[in-house]
C-alpha positions as a Python dict, from the first residue, in 0.01 Angstrom:
ca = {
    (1, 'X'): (0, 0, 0),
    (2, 'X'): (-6, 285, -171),
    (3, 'X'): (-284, 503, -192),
    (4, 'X'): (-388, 855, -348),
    (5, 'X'): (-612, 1083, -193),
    (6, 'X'): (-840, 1368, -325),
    (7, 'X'): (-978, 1663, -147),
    (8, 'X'): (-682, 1620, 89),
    (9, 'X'): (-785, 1968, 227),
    (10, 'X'): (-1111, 1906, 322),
    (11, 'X'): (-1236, 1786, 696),
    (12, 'X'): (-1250, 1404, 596),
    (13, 'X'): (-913, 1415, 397),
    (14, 'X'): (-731, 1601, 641),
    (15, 'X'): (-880, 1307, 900),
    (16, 'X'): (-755, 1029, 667),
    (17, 'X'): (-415, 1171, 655),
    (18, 'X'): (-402, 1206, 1068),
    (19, 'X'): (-473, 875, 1154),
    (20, 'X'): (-309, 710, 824),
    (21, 'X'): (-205, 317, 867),
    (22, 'X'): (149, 253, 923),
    (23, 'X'): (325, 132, 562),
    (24, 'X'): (85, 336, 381),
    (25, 'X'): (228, 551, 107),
    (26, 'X'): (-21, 841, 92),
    (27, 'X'): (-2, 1090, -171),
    (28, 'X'): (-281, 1333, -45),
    (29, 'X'): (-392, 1624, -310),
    (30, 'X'): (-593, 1916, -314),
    (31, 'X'): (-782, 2027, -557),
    (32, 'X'): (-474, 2286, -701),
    (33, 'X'): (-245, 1994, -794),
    (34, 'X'): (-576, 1765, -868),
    (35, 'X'): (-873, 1893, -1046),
    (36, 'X'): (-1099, 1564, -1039),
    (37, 'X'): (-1303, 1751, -1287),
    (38, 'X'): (-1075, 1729, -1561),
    (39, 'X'): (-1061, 1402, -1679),
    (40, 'X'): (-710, 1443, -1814),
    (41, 'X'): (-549, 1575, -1503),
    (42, 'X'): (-699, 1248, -1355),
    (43, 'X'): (-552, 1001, -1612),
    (44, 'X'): (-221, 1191, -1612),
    (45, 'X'): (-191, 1178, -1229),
    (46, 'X'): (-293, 812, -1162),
    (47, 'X'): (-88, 720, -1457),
    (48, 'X'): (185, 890, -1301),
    (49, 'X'): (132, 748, -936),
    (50, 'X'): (-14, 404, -1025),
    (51, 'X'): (-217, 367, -657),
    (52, 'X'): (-310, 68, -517),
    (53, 'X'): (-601, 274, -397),
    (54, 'X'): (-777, 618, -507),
    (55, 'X'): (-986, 766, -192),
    (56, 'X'): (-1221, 1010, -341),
    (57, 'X'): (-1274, 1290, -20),
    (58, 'X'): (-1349, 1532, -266),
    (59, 'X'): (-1718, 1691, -309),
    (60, 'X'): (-1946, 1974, -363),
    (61, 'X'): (-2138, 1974, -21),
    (62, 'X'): (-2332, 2285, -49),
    (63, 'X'): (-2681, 2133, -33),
    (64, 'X'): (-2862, 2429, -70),
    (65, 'X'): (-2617, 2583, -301),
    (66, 'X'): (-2662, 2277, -576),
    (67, 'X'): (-3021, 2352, -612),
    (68, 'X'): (-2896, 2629, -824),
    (69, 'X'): (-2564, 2485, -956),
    (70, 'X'): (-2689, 2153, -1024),
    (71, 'X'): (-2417, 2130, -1333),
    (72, 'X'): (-2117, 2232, -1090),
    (73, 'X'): (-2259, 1934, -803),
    (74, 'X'): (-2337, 1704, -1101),
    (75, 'X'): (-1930, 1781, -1197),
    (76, 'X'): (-1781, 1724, -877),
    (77, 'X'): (-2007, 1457, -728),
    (78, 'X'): (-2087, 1204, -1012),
    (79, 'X'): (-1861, 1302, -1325),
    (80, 'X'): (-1566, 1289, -1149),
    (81, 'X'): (-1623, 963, -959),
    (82, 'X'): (-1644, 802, -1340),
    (83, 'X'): (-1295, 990, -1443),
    (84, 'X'): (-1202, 832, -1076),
    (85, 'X'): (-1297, 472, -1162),
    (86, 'X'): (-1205, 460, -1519),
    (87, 'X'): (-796, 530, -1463),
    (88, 'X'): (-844, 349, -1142),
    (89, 'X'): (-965, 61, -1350),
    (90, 'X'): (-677, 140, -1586),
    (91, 'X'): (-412, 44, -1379),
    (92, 'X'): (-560, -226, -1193),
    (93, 'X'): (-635, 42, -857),
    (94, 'X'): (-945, 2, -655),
    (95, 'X'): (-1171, 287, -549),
    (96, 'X'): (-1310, 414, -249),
    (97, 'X'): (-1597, 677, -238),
    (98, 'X'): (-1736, 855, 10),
    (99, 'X'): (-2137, 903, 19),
    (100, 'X'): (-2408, 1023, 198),
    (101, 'X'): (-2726, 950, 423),
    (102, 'X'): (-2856, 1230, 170),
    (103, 'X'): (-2936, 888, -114),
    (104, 'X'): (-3231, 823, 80),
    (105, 'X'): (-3592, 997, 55),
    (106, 'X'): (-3656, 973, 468),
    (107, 'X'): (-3948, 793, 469),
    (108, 'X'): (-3840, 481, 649),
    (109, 'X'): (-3939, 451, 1023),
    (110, 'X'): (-3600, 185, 1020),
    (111, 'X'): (-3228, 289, 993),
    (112, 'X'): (-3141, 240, 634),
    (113, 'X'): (-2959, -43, 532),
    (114, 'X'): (-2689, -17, 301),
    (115, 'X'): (-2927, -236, -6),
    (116, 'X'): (-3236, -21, 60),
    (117, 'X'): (-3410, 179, -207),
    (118, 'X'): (-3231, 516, -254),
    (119, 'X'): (-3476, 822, -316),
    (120, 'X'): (-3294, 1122, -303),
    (121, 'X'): (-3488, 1503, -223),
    (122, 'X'): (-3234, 1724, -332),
    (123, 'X'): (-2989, 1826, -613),
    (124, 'X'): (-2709, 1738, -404),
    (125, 'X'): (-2858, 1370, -302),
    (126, 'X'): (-2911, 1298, -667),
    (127, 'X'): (-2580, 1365, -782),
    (128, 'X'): (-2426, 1158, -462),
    (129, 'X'): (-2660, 836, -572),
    (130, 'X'): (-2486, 914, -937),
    (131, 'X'): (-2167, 920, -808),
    (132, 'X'): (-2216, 582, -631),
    (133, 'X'): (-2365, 452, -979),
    (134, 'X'): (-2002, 571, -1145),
    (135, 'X'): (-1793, 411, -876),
    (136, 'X'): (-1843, 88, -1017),
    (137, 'X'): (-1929, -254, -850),
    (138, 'X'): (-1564, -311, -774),
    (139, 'X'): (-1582, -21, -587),
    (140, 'X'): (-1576, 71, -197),
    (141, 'X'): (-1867, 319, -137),
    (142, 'X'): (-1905, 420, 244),
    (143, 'X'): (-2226, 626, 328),
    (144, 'X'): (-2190, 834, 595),
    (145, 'X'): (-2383, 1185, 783),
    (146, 'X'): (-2359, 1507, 950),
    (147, 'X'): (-1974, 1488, 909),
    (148, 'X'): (-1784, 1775, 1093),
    (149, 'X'): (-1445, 1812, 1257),
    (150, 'X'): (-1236, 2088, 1473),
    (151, 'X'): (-1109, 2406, 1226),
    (152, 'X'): (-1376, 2378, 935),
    (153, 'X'): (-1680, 2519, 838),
    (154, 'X'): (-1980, 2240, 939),
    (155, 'X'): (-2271, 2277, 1193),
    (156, 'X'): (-2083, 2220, 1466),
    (157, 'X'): (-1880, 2508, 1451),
    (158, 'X'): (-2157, 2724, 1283),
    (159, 'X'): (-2361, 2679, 1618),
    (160, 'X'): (-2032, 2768, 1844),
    (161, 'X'): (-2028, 3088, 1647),
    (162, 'X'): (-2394, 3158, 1643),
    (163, 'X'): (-2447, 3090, 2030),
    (164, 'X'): (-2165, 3375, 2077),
    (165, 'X'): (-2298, 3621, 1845),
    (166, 'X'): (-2703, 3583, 1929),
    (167, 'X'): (-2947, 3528, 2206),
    (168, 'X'): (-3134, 3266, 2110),
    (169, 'X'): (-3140, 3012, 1834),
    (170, 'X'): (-3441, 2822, 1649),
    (171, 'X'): (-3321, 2471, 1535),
    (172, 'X'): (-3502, 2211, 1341),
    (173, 'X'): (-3618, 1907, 1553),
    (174, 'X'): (-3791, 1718, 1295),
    (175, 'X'): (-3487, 1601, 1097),
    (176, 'X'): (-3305, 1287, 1274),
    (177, 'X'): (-3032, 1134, 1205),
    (178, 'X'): (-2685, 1068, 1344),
    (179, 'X'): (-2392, 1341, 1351),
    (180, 'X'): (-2058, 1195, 1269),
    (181, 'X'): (-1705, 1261, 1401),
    (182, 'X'): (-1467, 1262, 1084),
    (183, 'X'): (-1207, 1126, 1268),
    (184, 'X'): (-1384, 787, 1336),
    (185, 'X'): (-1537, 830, 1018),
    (186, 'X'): (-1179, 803, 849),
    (187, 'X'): (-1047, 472, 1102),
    (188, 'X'): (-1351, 331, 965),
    (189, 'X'): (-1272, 370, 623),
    (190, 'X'): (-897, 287, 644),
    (191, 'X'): (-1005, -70, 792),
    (192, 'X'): (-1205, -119, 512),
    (193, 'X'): (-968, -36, 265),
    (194, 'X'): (-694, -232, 457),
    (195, 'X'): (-948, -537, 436),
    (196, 'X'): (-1040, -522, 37),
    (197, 'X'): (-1396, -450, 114),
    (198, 'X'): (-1651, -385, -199),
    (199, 'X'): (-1939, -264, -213),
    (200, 'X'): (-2146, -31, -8),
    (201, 'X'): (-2106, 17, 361),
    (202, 'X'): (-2249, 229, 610),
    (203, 'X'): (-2091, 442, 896),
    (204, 'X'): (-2190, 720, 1131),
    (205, 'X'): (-2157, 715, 1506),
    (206, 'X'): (-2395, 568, 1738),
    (207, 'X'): (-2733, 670, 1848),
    (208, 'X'): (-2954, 910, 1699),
    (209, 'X'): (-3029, 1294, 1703),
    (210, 'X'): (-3227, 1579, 1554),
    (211, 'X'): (-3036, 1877, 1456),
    (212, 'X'): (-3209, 2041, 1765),
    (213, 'X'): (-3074, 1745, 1996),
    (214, 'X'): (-2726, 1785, 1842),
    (215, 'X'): (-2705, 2164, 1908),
    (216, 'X'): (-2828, 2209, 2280),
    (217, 'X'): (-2586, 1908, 2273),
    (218, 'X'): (-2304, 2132, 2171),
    (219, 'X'): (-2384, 2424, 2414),
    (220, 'X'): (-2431, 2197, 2699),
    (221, 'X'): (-2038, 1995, 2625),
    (222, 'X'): (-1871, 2367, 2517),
    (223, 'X'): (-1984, 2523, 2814),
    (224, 'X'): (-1862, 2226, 3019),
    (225, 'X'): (-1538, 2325, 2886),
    (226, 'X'): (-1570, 2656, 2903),
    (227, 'X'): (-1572, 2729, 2511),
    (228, 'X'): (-1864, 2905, 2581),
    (229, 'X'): (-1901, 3150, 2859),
    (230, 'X'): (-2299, 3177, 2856),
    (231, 'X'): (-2616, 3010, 2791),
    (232, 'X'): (-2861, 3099, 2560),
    (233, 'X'): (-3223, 2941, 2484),
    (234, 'X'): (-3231, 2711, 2193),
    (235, 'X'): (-3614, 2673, 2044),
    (236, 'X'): (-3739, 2341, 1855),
    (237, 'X'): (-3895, 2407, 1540),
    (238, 'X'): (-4023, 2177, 1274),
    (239, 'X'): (-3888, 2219, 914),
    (240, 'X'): (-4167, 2462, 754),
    (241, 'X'): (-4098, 2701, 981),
    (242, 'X'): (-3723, 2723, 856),
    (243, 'X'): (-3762, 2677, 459),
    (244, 'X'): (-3463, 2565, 271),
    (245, 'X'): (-3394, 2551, -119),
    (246, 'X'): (-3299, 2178, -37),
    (247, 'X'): (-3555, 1933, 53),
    (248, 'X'): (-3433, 1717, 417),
    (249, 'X'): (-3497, 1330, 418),
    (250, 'X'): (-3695, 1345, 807),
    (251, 'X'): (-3514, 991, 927),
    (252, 'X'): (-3221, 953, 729),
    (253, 'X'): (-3048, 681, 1020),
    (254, 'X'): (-2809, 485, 881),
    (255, 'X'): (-2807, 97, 984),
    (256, 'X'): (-2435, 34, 1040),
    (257, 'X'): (-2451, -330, 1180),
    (258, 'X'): (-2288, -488, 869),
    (259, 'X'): (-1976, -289, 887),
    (260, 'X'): (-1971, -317, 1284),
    (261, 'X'): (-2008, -693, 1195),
    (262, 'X'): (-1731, -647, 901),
    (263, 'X'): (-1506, -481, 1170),
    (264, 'X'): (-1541, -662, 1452),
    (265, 'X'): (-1588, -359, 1675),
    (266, 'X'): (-1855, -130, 1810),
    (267, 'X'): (-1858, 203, 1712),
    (268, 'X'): (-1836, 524, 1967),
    (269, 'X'): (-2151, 758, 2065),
    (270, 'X'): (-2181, 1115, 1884),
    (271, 'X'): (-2182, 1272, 2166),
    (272, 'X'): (-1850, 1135, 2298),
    (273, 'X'): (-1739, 1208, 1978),
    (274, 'X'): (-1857, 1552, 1977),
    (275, 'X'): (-1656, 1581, 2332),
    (276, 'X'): (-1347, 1512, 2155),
    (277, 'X'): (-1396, 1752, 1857),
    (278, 'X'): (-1493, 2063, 2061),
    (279, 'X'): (-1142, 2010, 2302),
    (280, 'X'): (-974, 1995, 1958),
    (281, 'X'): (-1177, 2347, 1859),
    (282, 'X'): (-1067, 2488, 2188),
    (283, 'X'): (-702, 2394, 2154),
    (284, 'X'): (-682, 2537, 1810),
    (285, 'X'): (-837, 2889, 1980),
}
């Protein structure tokens, strides 16, 4: 199987590429020897490589940011998913894109389901729900949330830096849904490439959190470890008292069942996963 990969750099291409099937034949590129923007760079690549399979890992992911550059998110996250699909479609390759909890507007009191209503808040959520539109129904579209991984920029490592620099942190409580470990995130999405899946599936790791659960989370497992060397107090606040450009969904759970079901296994708990990223943080220094 061979199978090209975008945003190779980023924290779920750089998981795909650790924990890549055996017999694969992975041509992983960042965005300096693939612009997905450029709809010619795209053709000419995939013409060149002829995949099997195109994993899209490339995004603009800077929620707030799109507000104000909703051209430069509407580029990356739904223009380039149709210049995707179309030379994928041109030599007989199937897609697989990566999406977000971000699709849906938060009102549900139930975990989404992968057919539910999409009402995306934000800049950013809109132009994810268009990128799912461009993938196509032959397409593999795997929703996922609150992705992070050891040696990037996410809000797990945001918090590790804040708790050493500060005395005290304010964190929303009012926003839940489920952090995810990119590394299962990326076995989940190799199986369902390995097994032809279509259509849209849903994956984050089990149980539920508020961003305020999933930071005094992080302090309590770091210090464990001794990545931290002090405690500090972390406050619950609701949303209004920490305005951002970007509108939250409040509940954005996913429902993963049906690719648990489509799997055949269970899926681990964030905060085992989280156990497992912040050892990786601490061996990297």
């Amino acid at each position: 199987m061979k199978v090209l990969l975008t945003g190779a750099n980023g924290q779920v291409g750089r998981a795909l590429q650790a924990c890549m099937p055996n017999g694969t034949d992975l041509i992983a590129l960042d965005r300096l020897h693939l612009d997905v923007t450029d709809q010619l760079d795209v053709q000419r690549i995939v013409d060149e490589r002829q995949p099997d399979w195109i994993i899209n890992a490339a995004a603009y992911t800077a929620v707030d940011r799109a507000e104000d550059d909703a051209s430069a998110a509407q580029l990356l996250n739904a223009d380039a998913v149709s210049f995707l699909a179309e030379a994928a479609a041109g030599c007989g390759a199937r897609l697989a894109q990566i999406s977000t909890d971000f699709v849906f507007d938060g009102q549900s009191e139930l975990a989404y389901k992968p057919a539910d209503r999409r009402g995306p808040l934000s800049v950013y959520g809109s132009t994810k729900m268009a990128g799912e539109d461009a993938a196509g129904a032959e397409a593999l579209i795997v929703r996922t949330s609150w992705v992070y991984a050891a040696g990037h920029a996410n809000f797990v490592t945001t918090m590790l830096r804040l708790m050493k620099e500060r005395d005290g942190l304010r964190v929303v409580s009012d926003q839940i849904g489920a952090p995810t470990y990119a590394g299962s995130l990326a076995k989940v999405i190799w199986e369902l490439v390995k097994g032809g899946k279509r259509g849209v599936f849903h994956y984050c790791d089990a149980g539920e959190a508020s961003w305020y659960d999933f930071a005094v989370a992080i302090q309590e497992e770091a210090l464990a470890i001794g990545l931290l060397d002090r405690s500090i107090p972390i406050t619950a606040i609701c949303s209004e008292e920490y305005p951002t450009p970007a509108k939250r969904p409040k509940f954005s759970r996913l429902d993963c069942s049906a690719t648990s079901e489509a799997l055949g296994r269970g899926f681990p708990d964030w905060r085992d996963n989280l156990r497992v990223m912040l050892k990786q943080e601490q061996a990297l220094g």
